[in-house]
Backbone as CSV, one residue per row, in Angstrom:
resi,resn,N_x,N_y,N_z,CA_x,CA_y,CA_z,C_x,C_y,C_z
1,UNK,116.021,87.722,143.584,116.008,89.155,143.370,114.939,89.491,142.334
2,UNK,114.093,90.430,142.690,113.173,90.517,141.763,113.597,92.173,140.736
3,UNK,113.926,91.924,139.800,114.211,92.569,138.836,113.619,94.498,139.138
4,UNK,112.292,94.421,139.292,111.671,95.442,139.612,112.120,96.214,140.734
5,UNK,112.917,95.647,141.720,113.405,96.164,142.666,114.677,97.038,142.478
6,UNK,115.470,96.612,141.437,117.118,97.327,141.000,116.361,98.561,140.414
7,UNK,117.026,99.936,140.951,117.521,101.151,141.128,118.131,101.194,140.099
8,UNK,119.466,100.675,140.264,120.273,101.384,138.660,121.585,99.861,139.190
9,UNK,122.044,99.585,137.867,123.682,99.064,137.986,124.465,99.642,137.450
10,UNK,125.740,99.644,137.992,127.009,99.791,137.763,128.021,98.970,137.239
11,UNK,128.621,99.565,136.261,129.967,98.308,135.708,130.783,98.268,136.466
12,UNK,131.486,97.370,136.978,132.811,97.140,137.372,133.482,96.203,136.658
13,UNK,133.945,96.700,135.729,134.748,95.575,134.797,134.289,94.787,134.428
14,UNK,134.383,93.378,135.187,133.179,92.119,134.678,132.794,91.958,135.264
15,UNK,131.944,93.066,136.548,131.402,92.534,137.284,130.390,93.805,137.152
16,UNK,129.151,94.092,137.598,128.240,94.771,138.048,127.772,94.852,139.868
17,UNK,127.454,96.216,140.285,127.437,96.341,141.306,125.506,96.743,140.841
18,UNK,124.926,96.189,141.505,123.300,95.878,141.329,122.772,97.009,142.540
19,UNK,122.144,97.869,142.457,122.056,98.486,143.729,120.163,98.934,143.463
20,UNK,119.591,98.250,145.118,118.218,98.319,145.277,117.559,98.815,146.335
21,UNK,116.874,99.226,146.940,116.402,100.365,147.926,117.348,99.371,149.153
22,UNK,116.662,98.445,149.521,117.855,98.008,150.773,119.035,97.077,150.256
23,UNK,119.099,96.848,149.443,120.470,96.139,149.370,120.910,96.574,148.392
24,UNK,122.693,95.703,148.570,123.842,95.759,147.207,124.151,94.496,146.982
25,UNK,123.806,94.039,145.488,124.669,93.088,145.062,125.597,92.952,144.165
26,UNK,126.745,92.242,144.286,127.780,92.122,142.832,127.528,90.853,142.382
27,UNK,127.426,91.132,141.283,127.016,89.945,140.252,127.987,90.045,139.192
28,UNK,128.845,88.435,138.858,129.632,88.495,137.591,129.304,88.286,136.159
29,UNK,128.461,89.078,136.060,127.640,89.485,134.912,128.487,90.625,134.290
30,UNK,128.288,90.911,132.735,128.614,92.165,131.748,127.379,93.194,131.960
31,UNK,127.743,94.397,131.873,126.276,95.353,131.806,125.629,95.156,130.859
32,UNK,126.221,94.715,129.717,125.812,94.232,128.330,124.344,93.144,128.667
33,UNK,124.643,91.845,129.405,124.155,91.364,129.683,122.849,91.496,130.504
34,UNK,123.048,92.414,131.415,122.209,92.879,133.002,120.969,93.664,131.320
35,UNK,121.503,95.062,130.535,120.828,95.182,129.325,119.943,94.456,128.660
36,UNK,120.404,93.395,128.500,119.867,92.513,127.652,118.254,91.553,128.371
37,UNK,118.909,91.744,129.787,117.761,91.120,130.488,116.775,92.239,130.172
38,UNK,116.964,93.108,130.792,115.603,94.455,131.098,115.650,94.624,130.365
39,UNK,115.483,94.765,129.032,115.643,95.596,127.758,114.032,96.101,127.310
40,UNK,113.155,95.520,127.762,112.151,95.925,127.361,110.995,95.975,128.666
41,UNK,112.044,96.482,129.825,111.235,96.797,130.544,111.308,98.455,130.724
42,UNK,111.582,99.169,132.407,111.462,100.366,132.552,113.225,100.691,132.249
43,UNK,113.736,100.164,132.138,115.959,100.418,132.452,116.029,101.047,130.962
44,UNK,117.163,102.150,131.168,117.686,102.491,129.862,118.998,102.833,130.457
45,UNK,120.358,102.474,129.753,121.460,103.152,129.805,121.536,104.666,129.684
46,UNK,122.268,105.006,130.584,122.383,106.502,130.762,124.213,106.819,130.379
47,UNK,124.509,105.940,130.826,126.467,105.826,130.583,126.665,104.831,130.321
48,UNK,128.142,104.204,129.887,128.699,103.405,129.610,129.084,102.361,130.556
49,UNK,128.876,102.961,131.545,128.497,102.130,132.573,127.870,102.191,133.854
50,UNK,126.715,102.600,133.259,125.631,102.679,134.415,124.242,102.926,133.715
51,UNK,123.146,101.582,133.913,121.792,101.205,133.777,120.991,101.847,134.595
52,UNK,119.703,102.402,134.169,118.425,103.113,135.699,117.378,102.287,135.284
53,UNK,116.828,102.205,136.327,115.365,102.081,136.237,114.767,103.164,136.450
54,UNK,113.891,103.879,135.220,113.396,105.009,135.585,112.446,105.170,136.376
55,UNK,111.632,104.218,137.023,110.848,104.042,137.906,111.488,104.971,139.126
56,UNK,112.400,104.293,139.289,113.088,105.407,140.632,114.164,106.706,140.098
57,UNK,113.925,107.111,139.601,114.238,108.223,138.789,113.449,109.817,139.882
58,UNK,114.078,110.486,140.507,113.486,111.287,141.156,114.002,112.817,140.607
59,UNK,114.771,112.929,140.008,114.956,114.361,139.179,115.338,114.005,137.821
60,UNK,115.153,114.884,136.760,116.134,115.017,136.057,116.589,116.444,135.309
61,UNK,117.353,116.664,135.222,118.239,118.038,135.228,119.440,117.925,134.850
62,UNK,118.996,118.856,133.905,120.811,118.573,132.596,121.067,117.395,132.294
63,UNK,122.722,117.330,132.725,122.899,115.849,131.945,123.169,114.650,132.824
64,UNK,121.913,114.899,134.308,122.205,114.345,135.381,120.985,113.557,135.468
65,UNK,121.177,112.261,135.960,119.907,111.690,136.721,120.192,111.213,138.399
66,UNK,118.929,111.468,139.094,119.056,111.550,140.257,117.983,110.090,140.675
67,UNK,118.541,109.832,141.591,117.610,108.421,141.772,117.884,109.102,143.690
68,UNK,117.004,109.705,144.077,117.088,109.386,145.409,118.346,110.968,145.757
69,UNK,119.185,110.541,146.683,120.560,111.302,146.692,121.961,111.207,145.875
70,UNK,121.371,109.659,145.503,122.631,109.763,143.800,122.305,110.236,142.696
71,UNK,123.576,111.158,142.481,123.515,111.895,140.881,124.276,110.915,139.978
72,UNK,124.115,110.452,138.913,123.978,109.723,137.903,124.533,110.700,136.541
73,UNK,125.870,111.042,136.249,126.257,111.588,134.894,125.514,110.722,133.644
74,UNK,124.606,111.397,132.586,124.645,110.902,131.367,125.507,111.353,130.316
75,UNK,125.925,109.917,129.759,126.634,110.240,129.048,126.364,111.449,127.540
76,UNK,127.309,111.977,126.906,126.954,112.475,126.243,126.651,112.038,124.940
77,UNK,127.184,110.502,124.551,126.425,109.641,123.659,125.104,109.587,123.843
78,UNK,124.787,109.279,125.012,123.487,108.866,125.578,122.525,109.915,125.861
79,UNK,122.780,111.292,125.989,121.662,112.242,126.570,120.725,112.226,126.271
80,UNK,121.259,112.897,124.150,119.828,112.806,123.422,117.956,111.487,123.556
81,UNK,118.948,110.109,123.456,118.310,109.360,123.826,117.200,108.810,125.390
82,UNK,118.054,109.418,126.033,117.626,109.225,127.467,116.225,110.962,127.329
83,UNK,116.685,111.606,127.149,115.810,112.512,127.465,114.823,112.430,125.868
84,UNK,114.415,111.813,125.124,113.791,111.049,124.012,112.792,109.873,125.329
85,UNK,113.732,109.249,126.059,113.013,108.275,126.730,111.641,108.308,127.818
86,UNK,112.423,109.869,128.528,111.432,110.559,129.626,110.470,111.136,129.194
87,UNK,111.007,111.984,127.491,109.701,112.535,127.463,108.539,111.697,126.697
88,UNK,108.995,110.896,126.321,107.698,109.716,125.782,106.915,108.965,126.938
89,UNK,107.636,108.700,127.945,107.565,108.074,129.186,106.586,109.064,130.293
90,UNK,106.168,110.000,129.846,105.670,110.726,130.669,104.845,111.728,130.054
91,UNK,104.568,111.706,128.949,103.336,112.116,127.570,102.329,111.665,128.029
């Protein structure tokens, strides 16, 4: 799996649901972890449990991110930061 390809993950408990233009994978990984990999690539947490790659990031509006036809709640810990992220990301 090439890293660049994941869209966004999802927590499921101790597991993550990995989701990429054609496929789904579950991996028994922590999001903590899946984090820790990308951390200094394009991914930023948006919720508590759910990672984007802003690469595929196709709207953003309020406290929503849209990747495609999924809307993506940010959290409200997280907004300030995430929208800190886009607009540096796109300066």
């Amino acid at each position: 799996m090439n890293i660049e390809e994941i869209m966004y993950v999802t927590s499921l408990g101790n597991y993550v649901r990995i989701i990429m233009k054609d496929e789904e994978v579950l991996g028994n990984h922590s999001l903590k972890d899946i984090n820790e990999l990308v951390k200094s690539m394009d991914f930023i947490q948006v919720h508590r449990s759910c990672l984007i790659n802003k690469n595929y990031v196709t709207k953003l509006f309020k406290n929503t991110v849209h990747i495609d036809d999924v809307q993506i709640p940010i959290g409200e810990t997280f907004l300030k930061k995430v929208k800190l992220f886009f607009k540096e990301s796109y300066i």
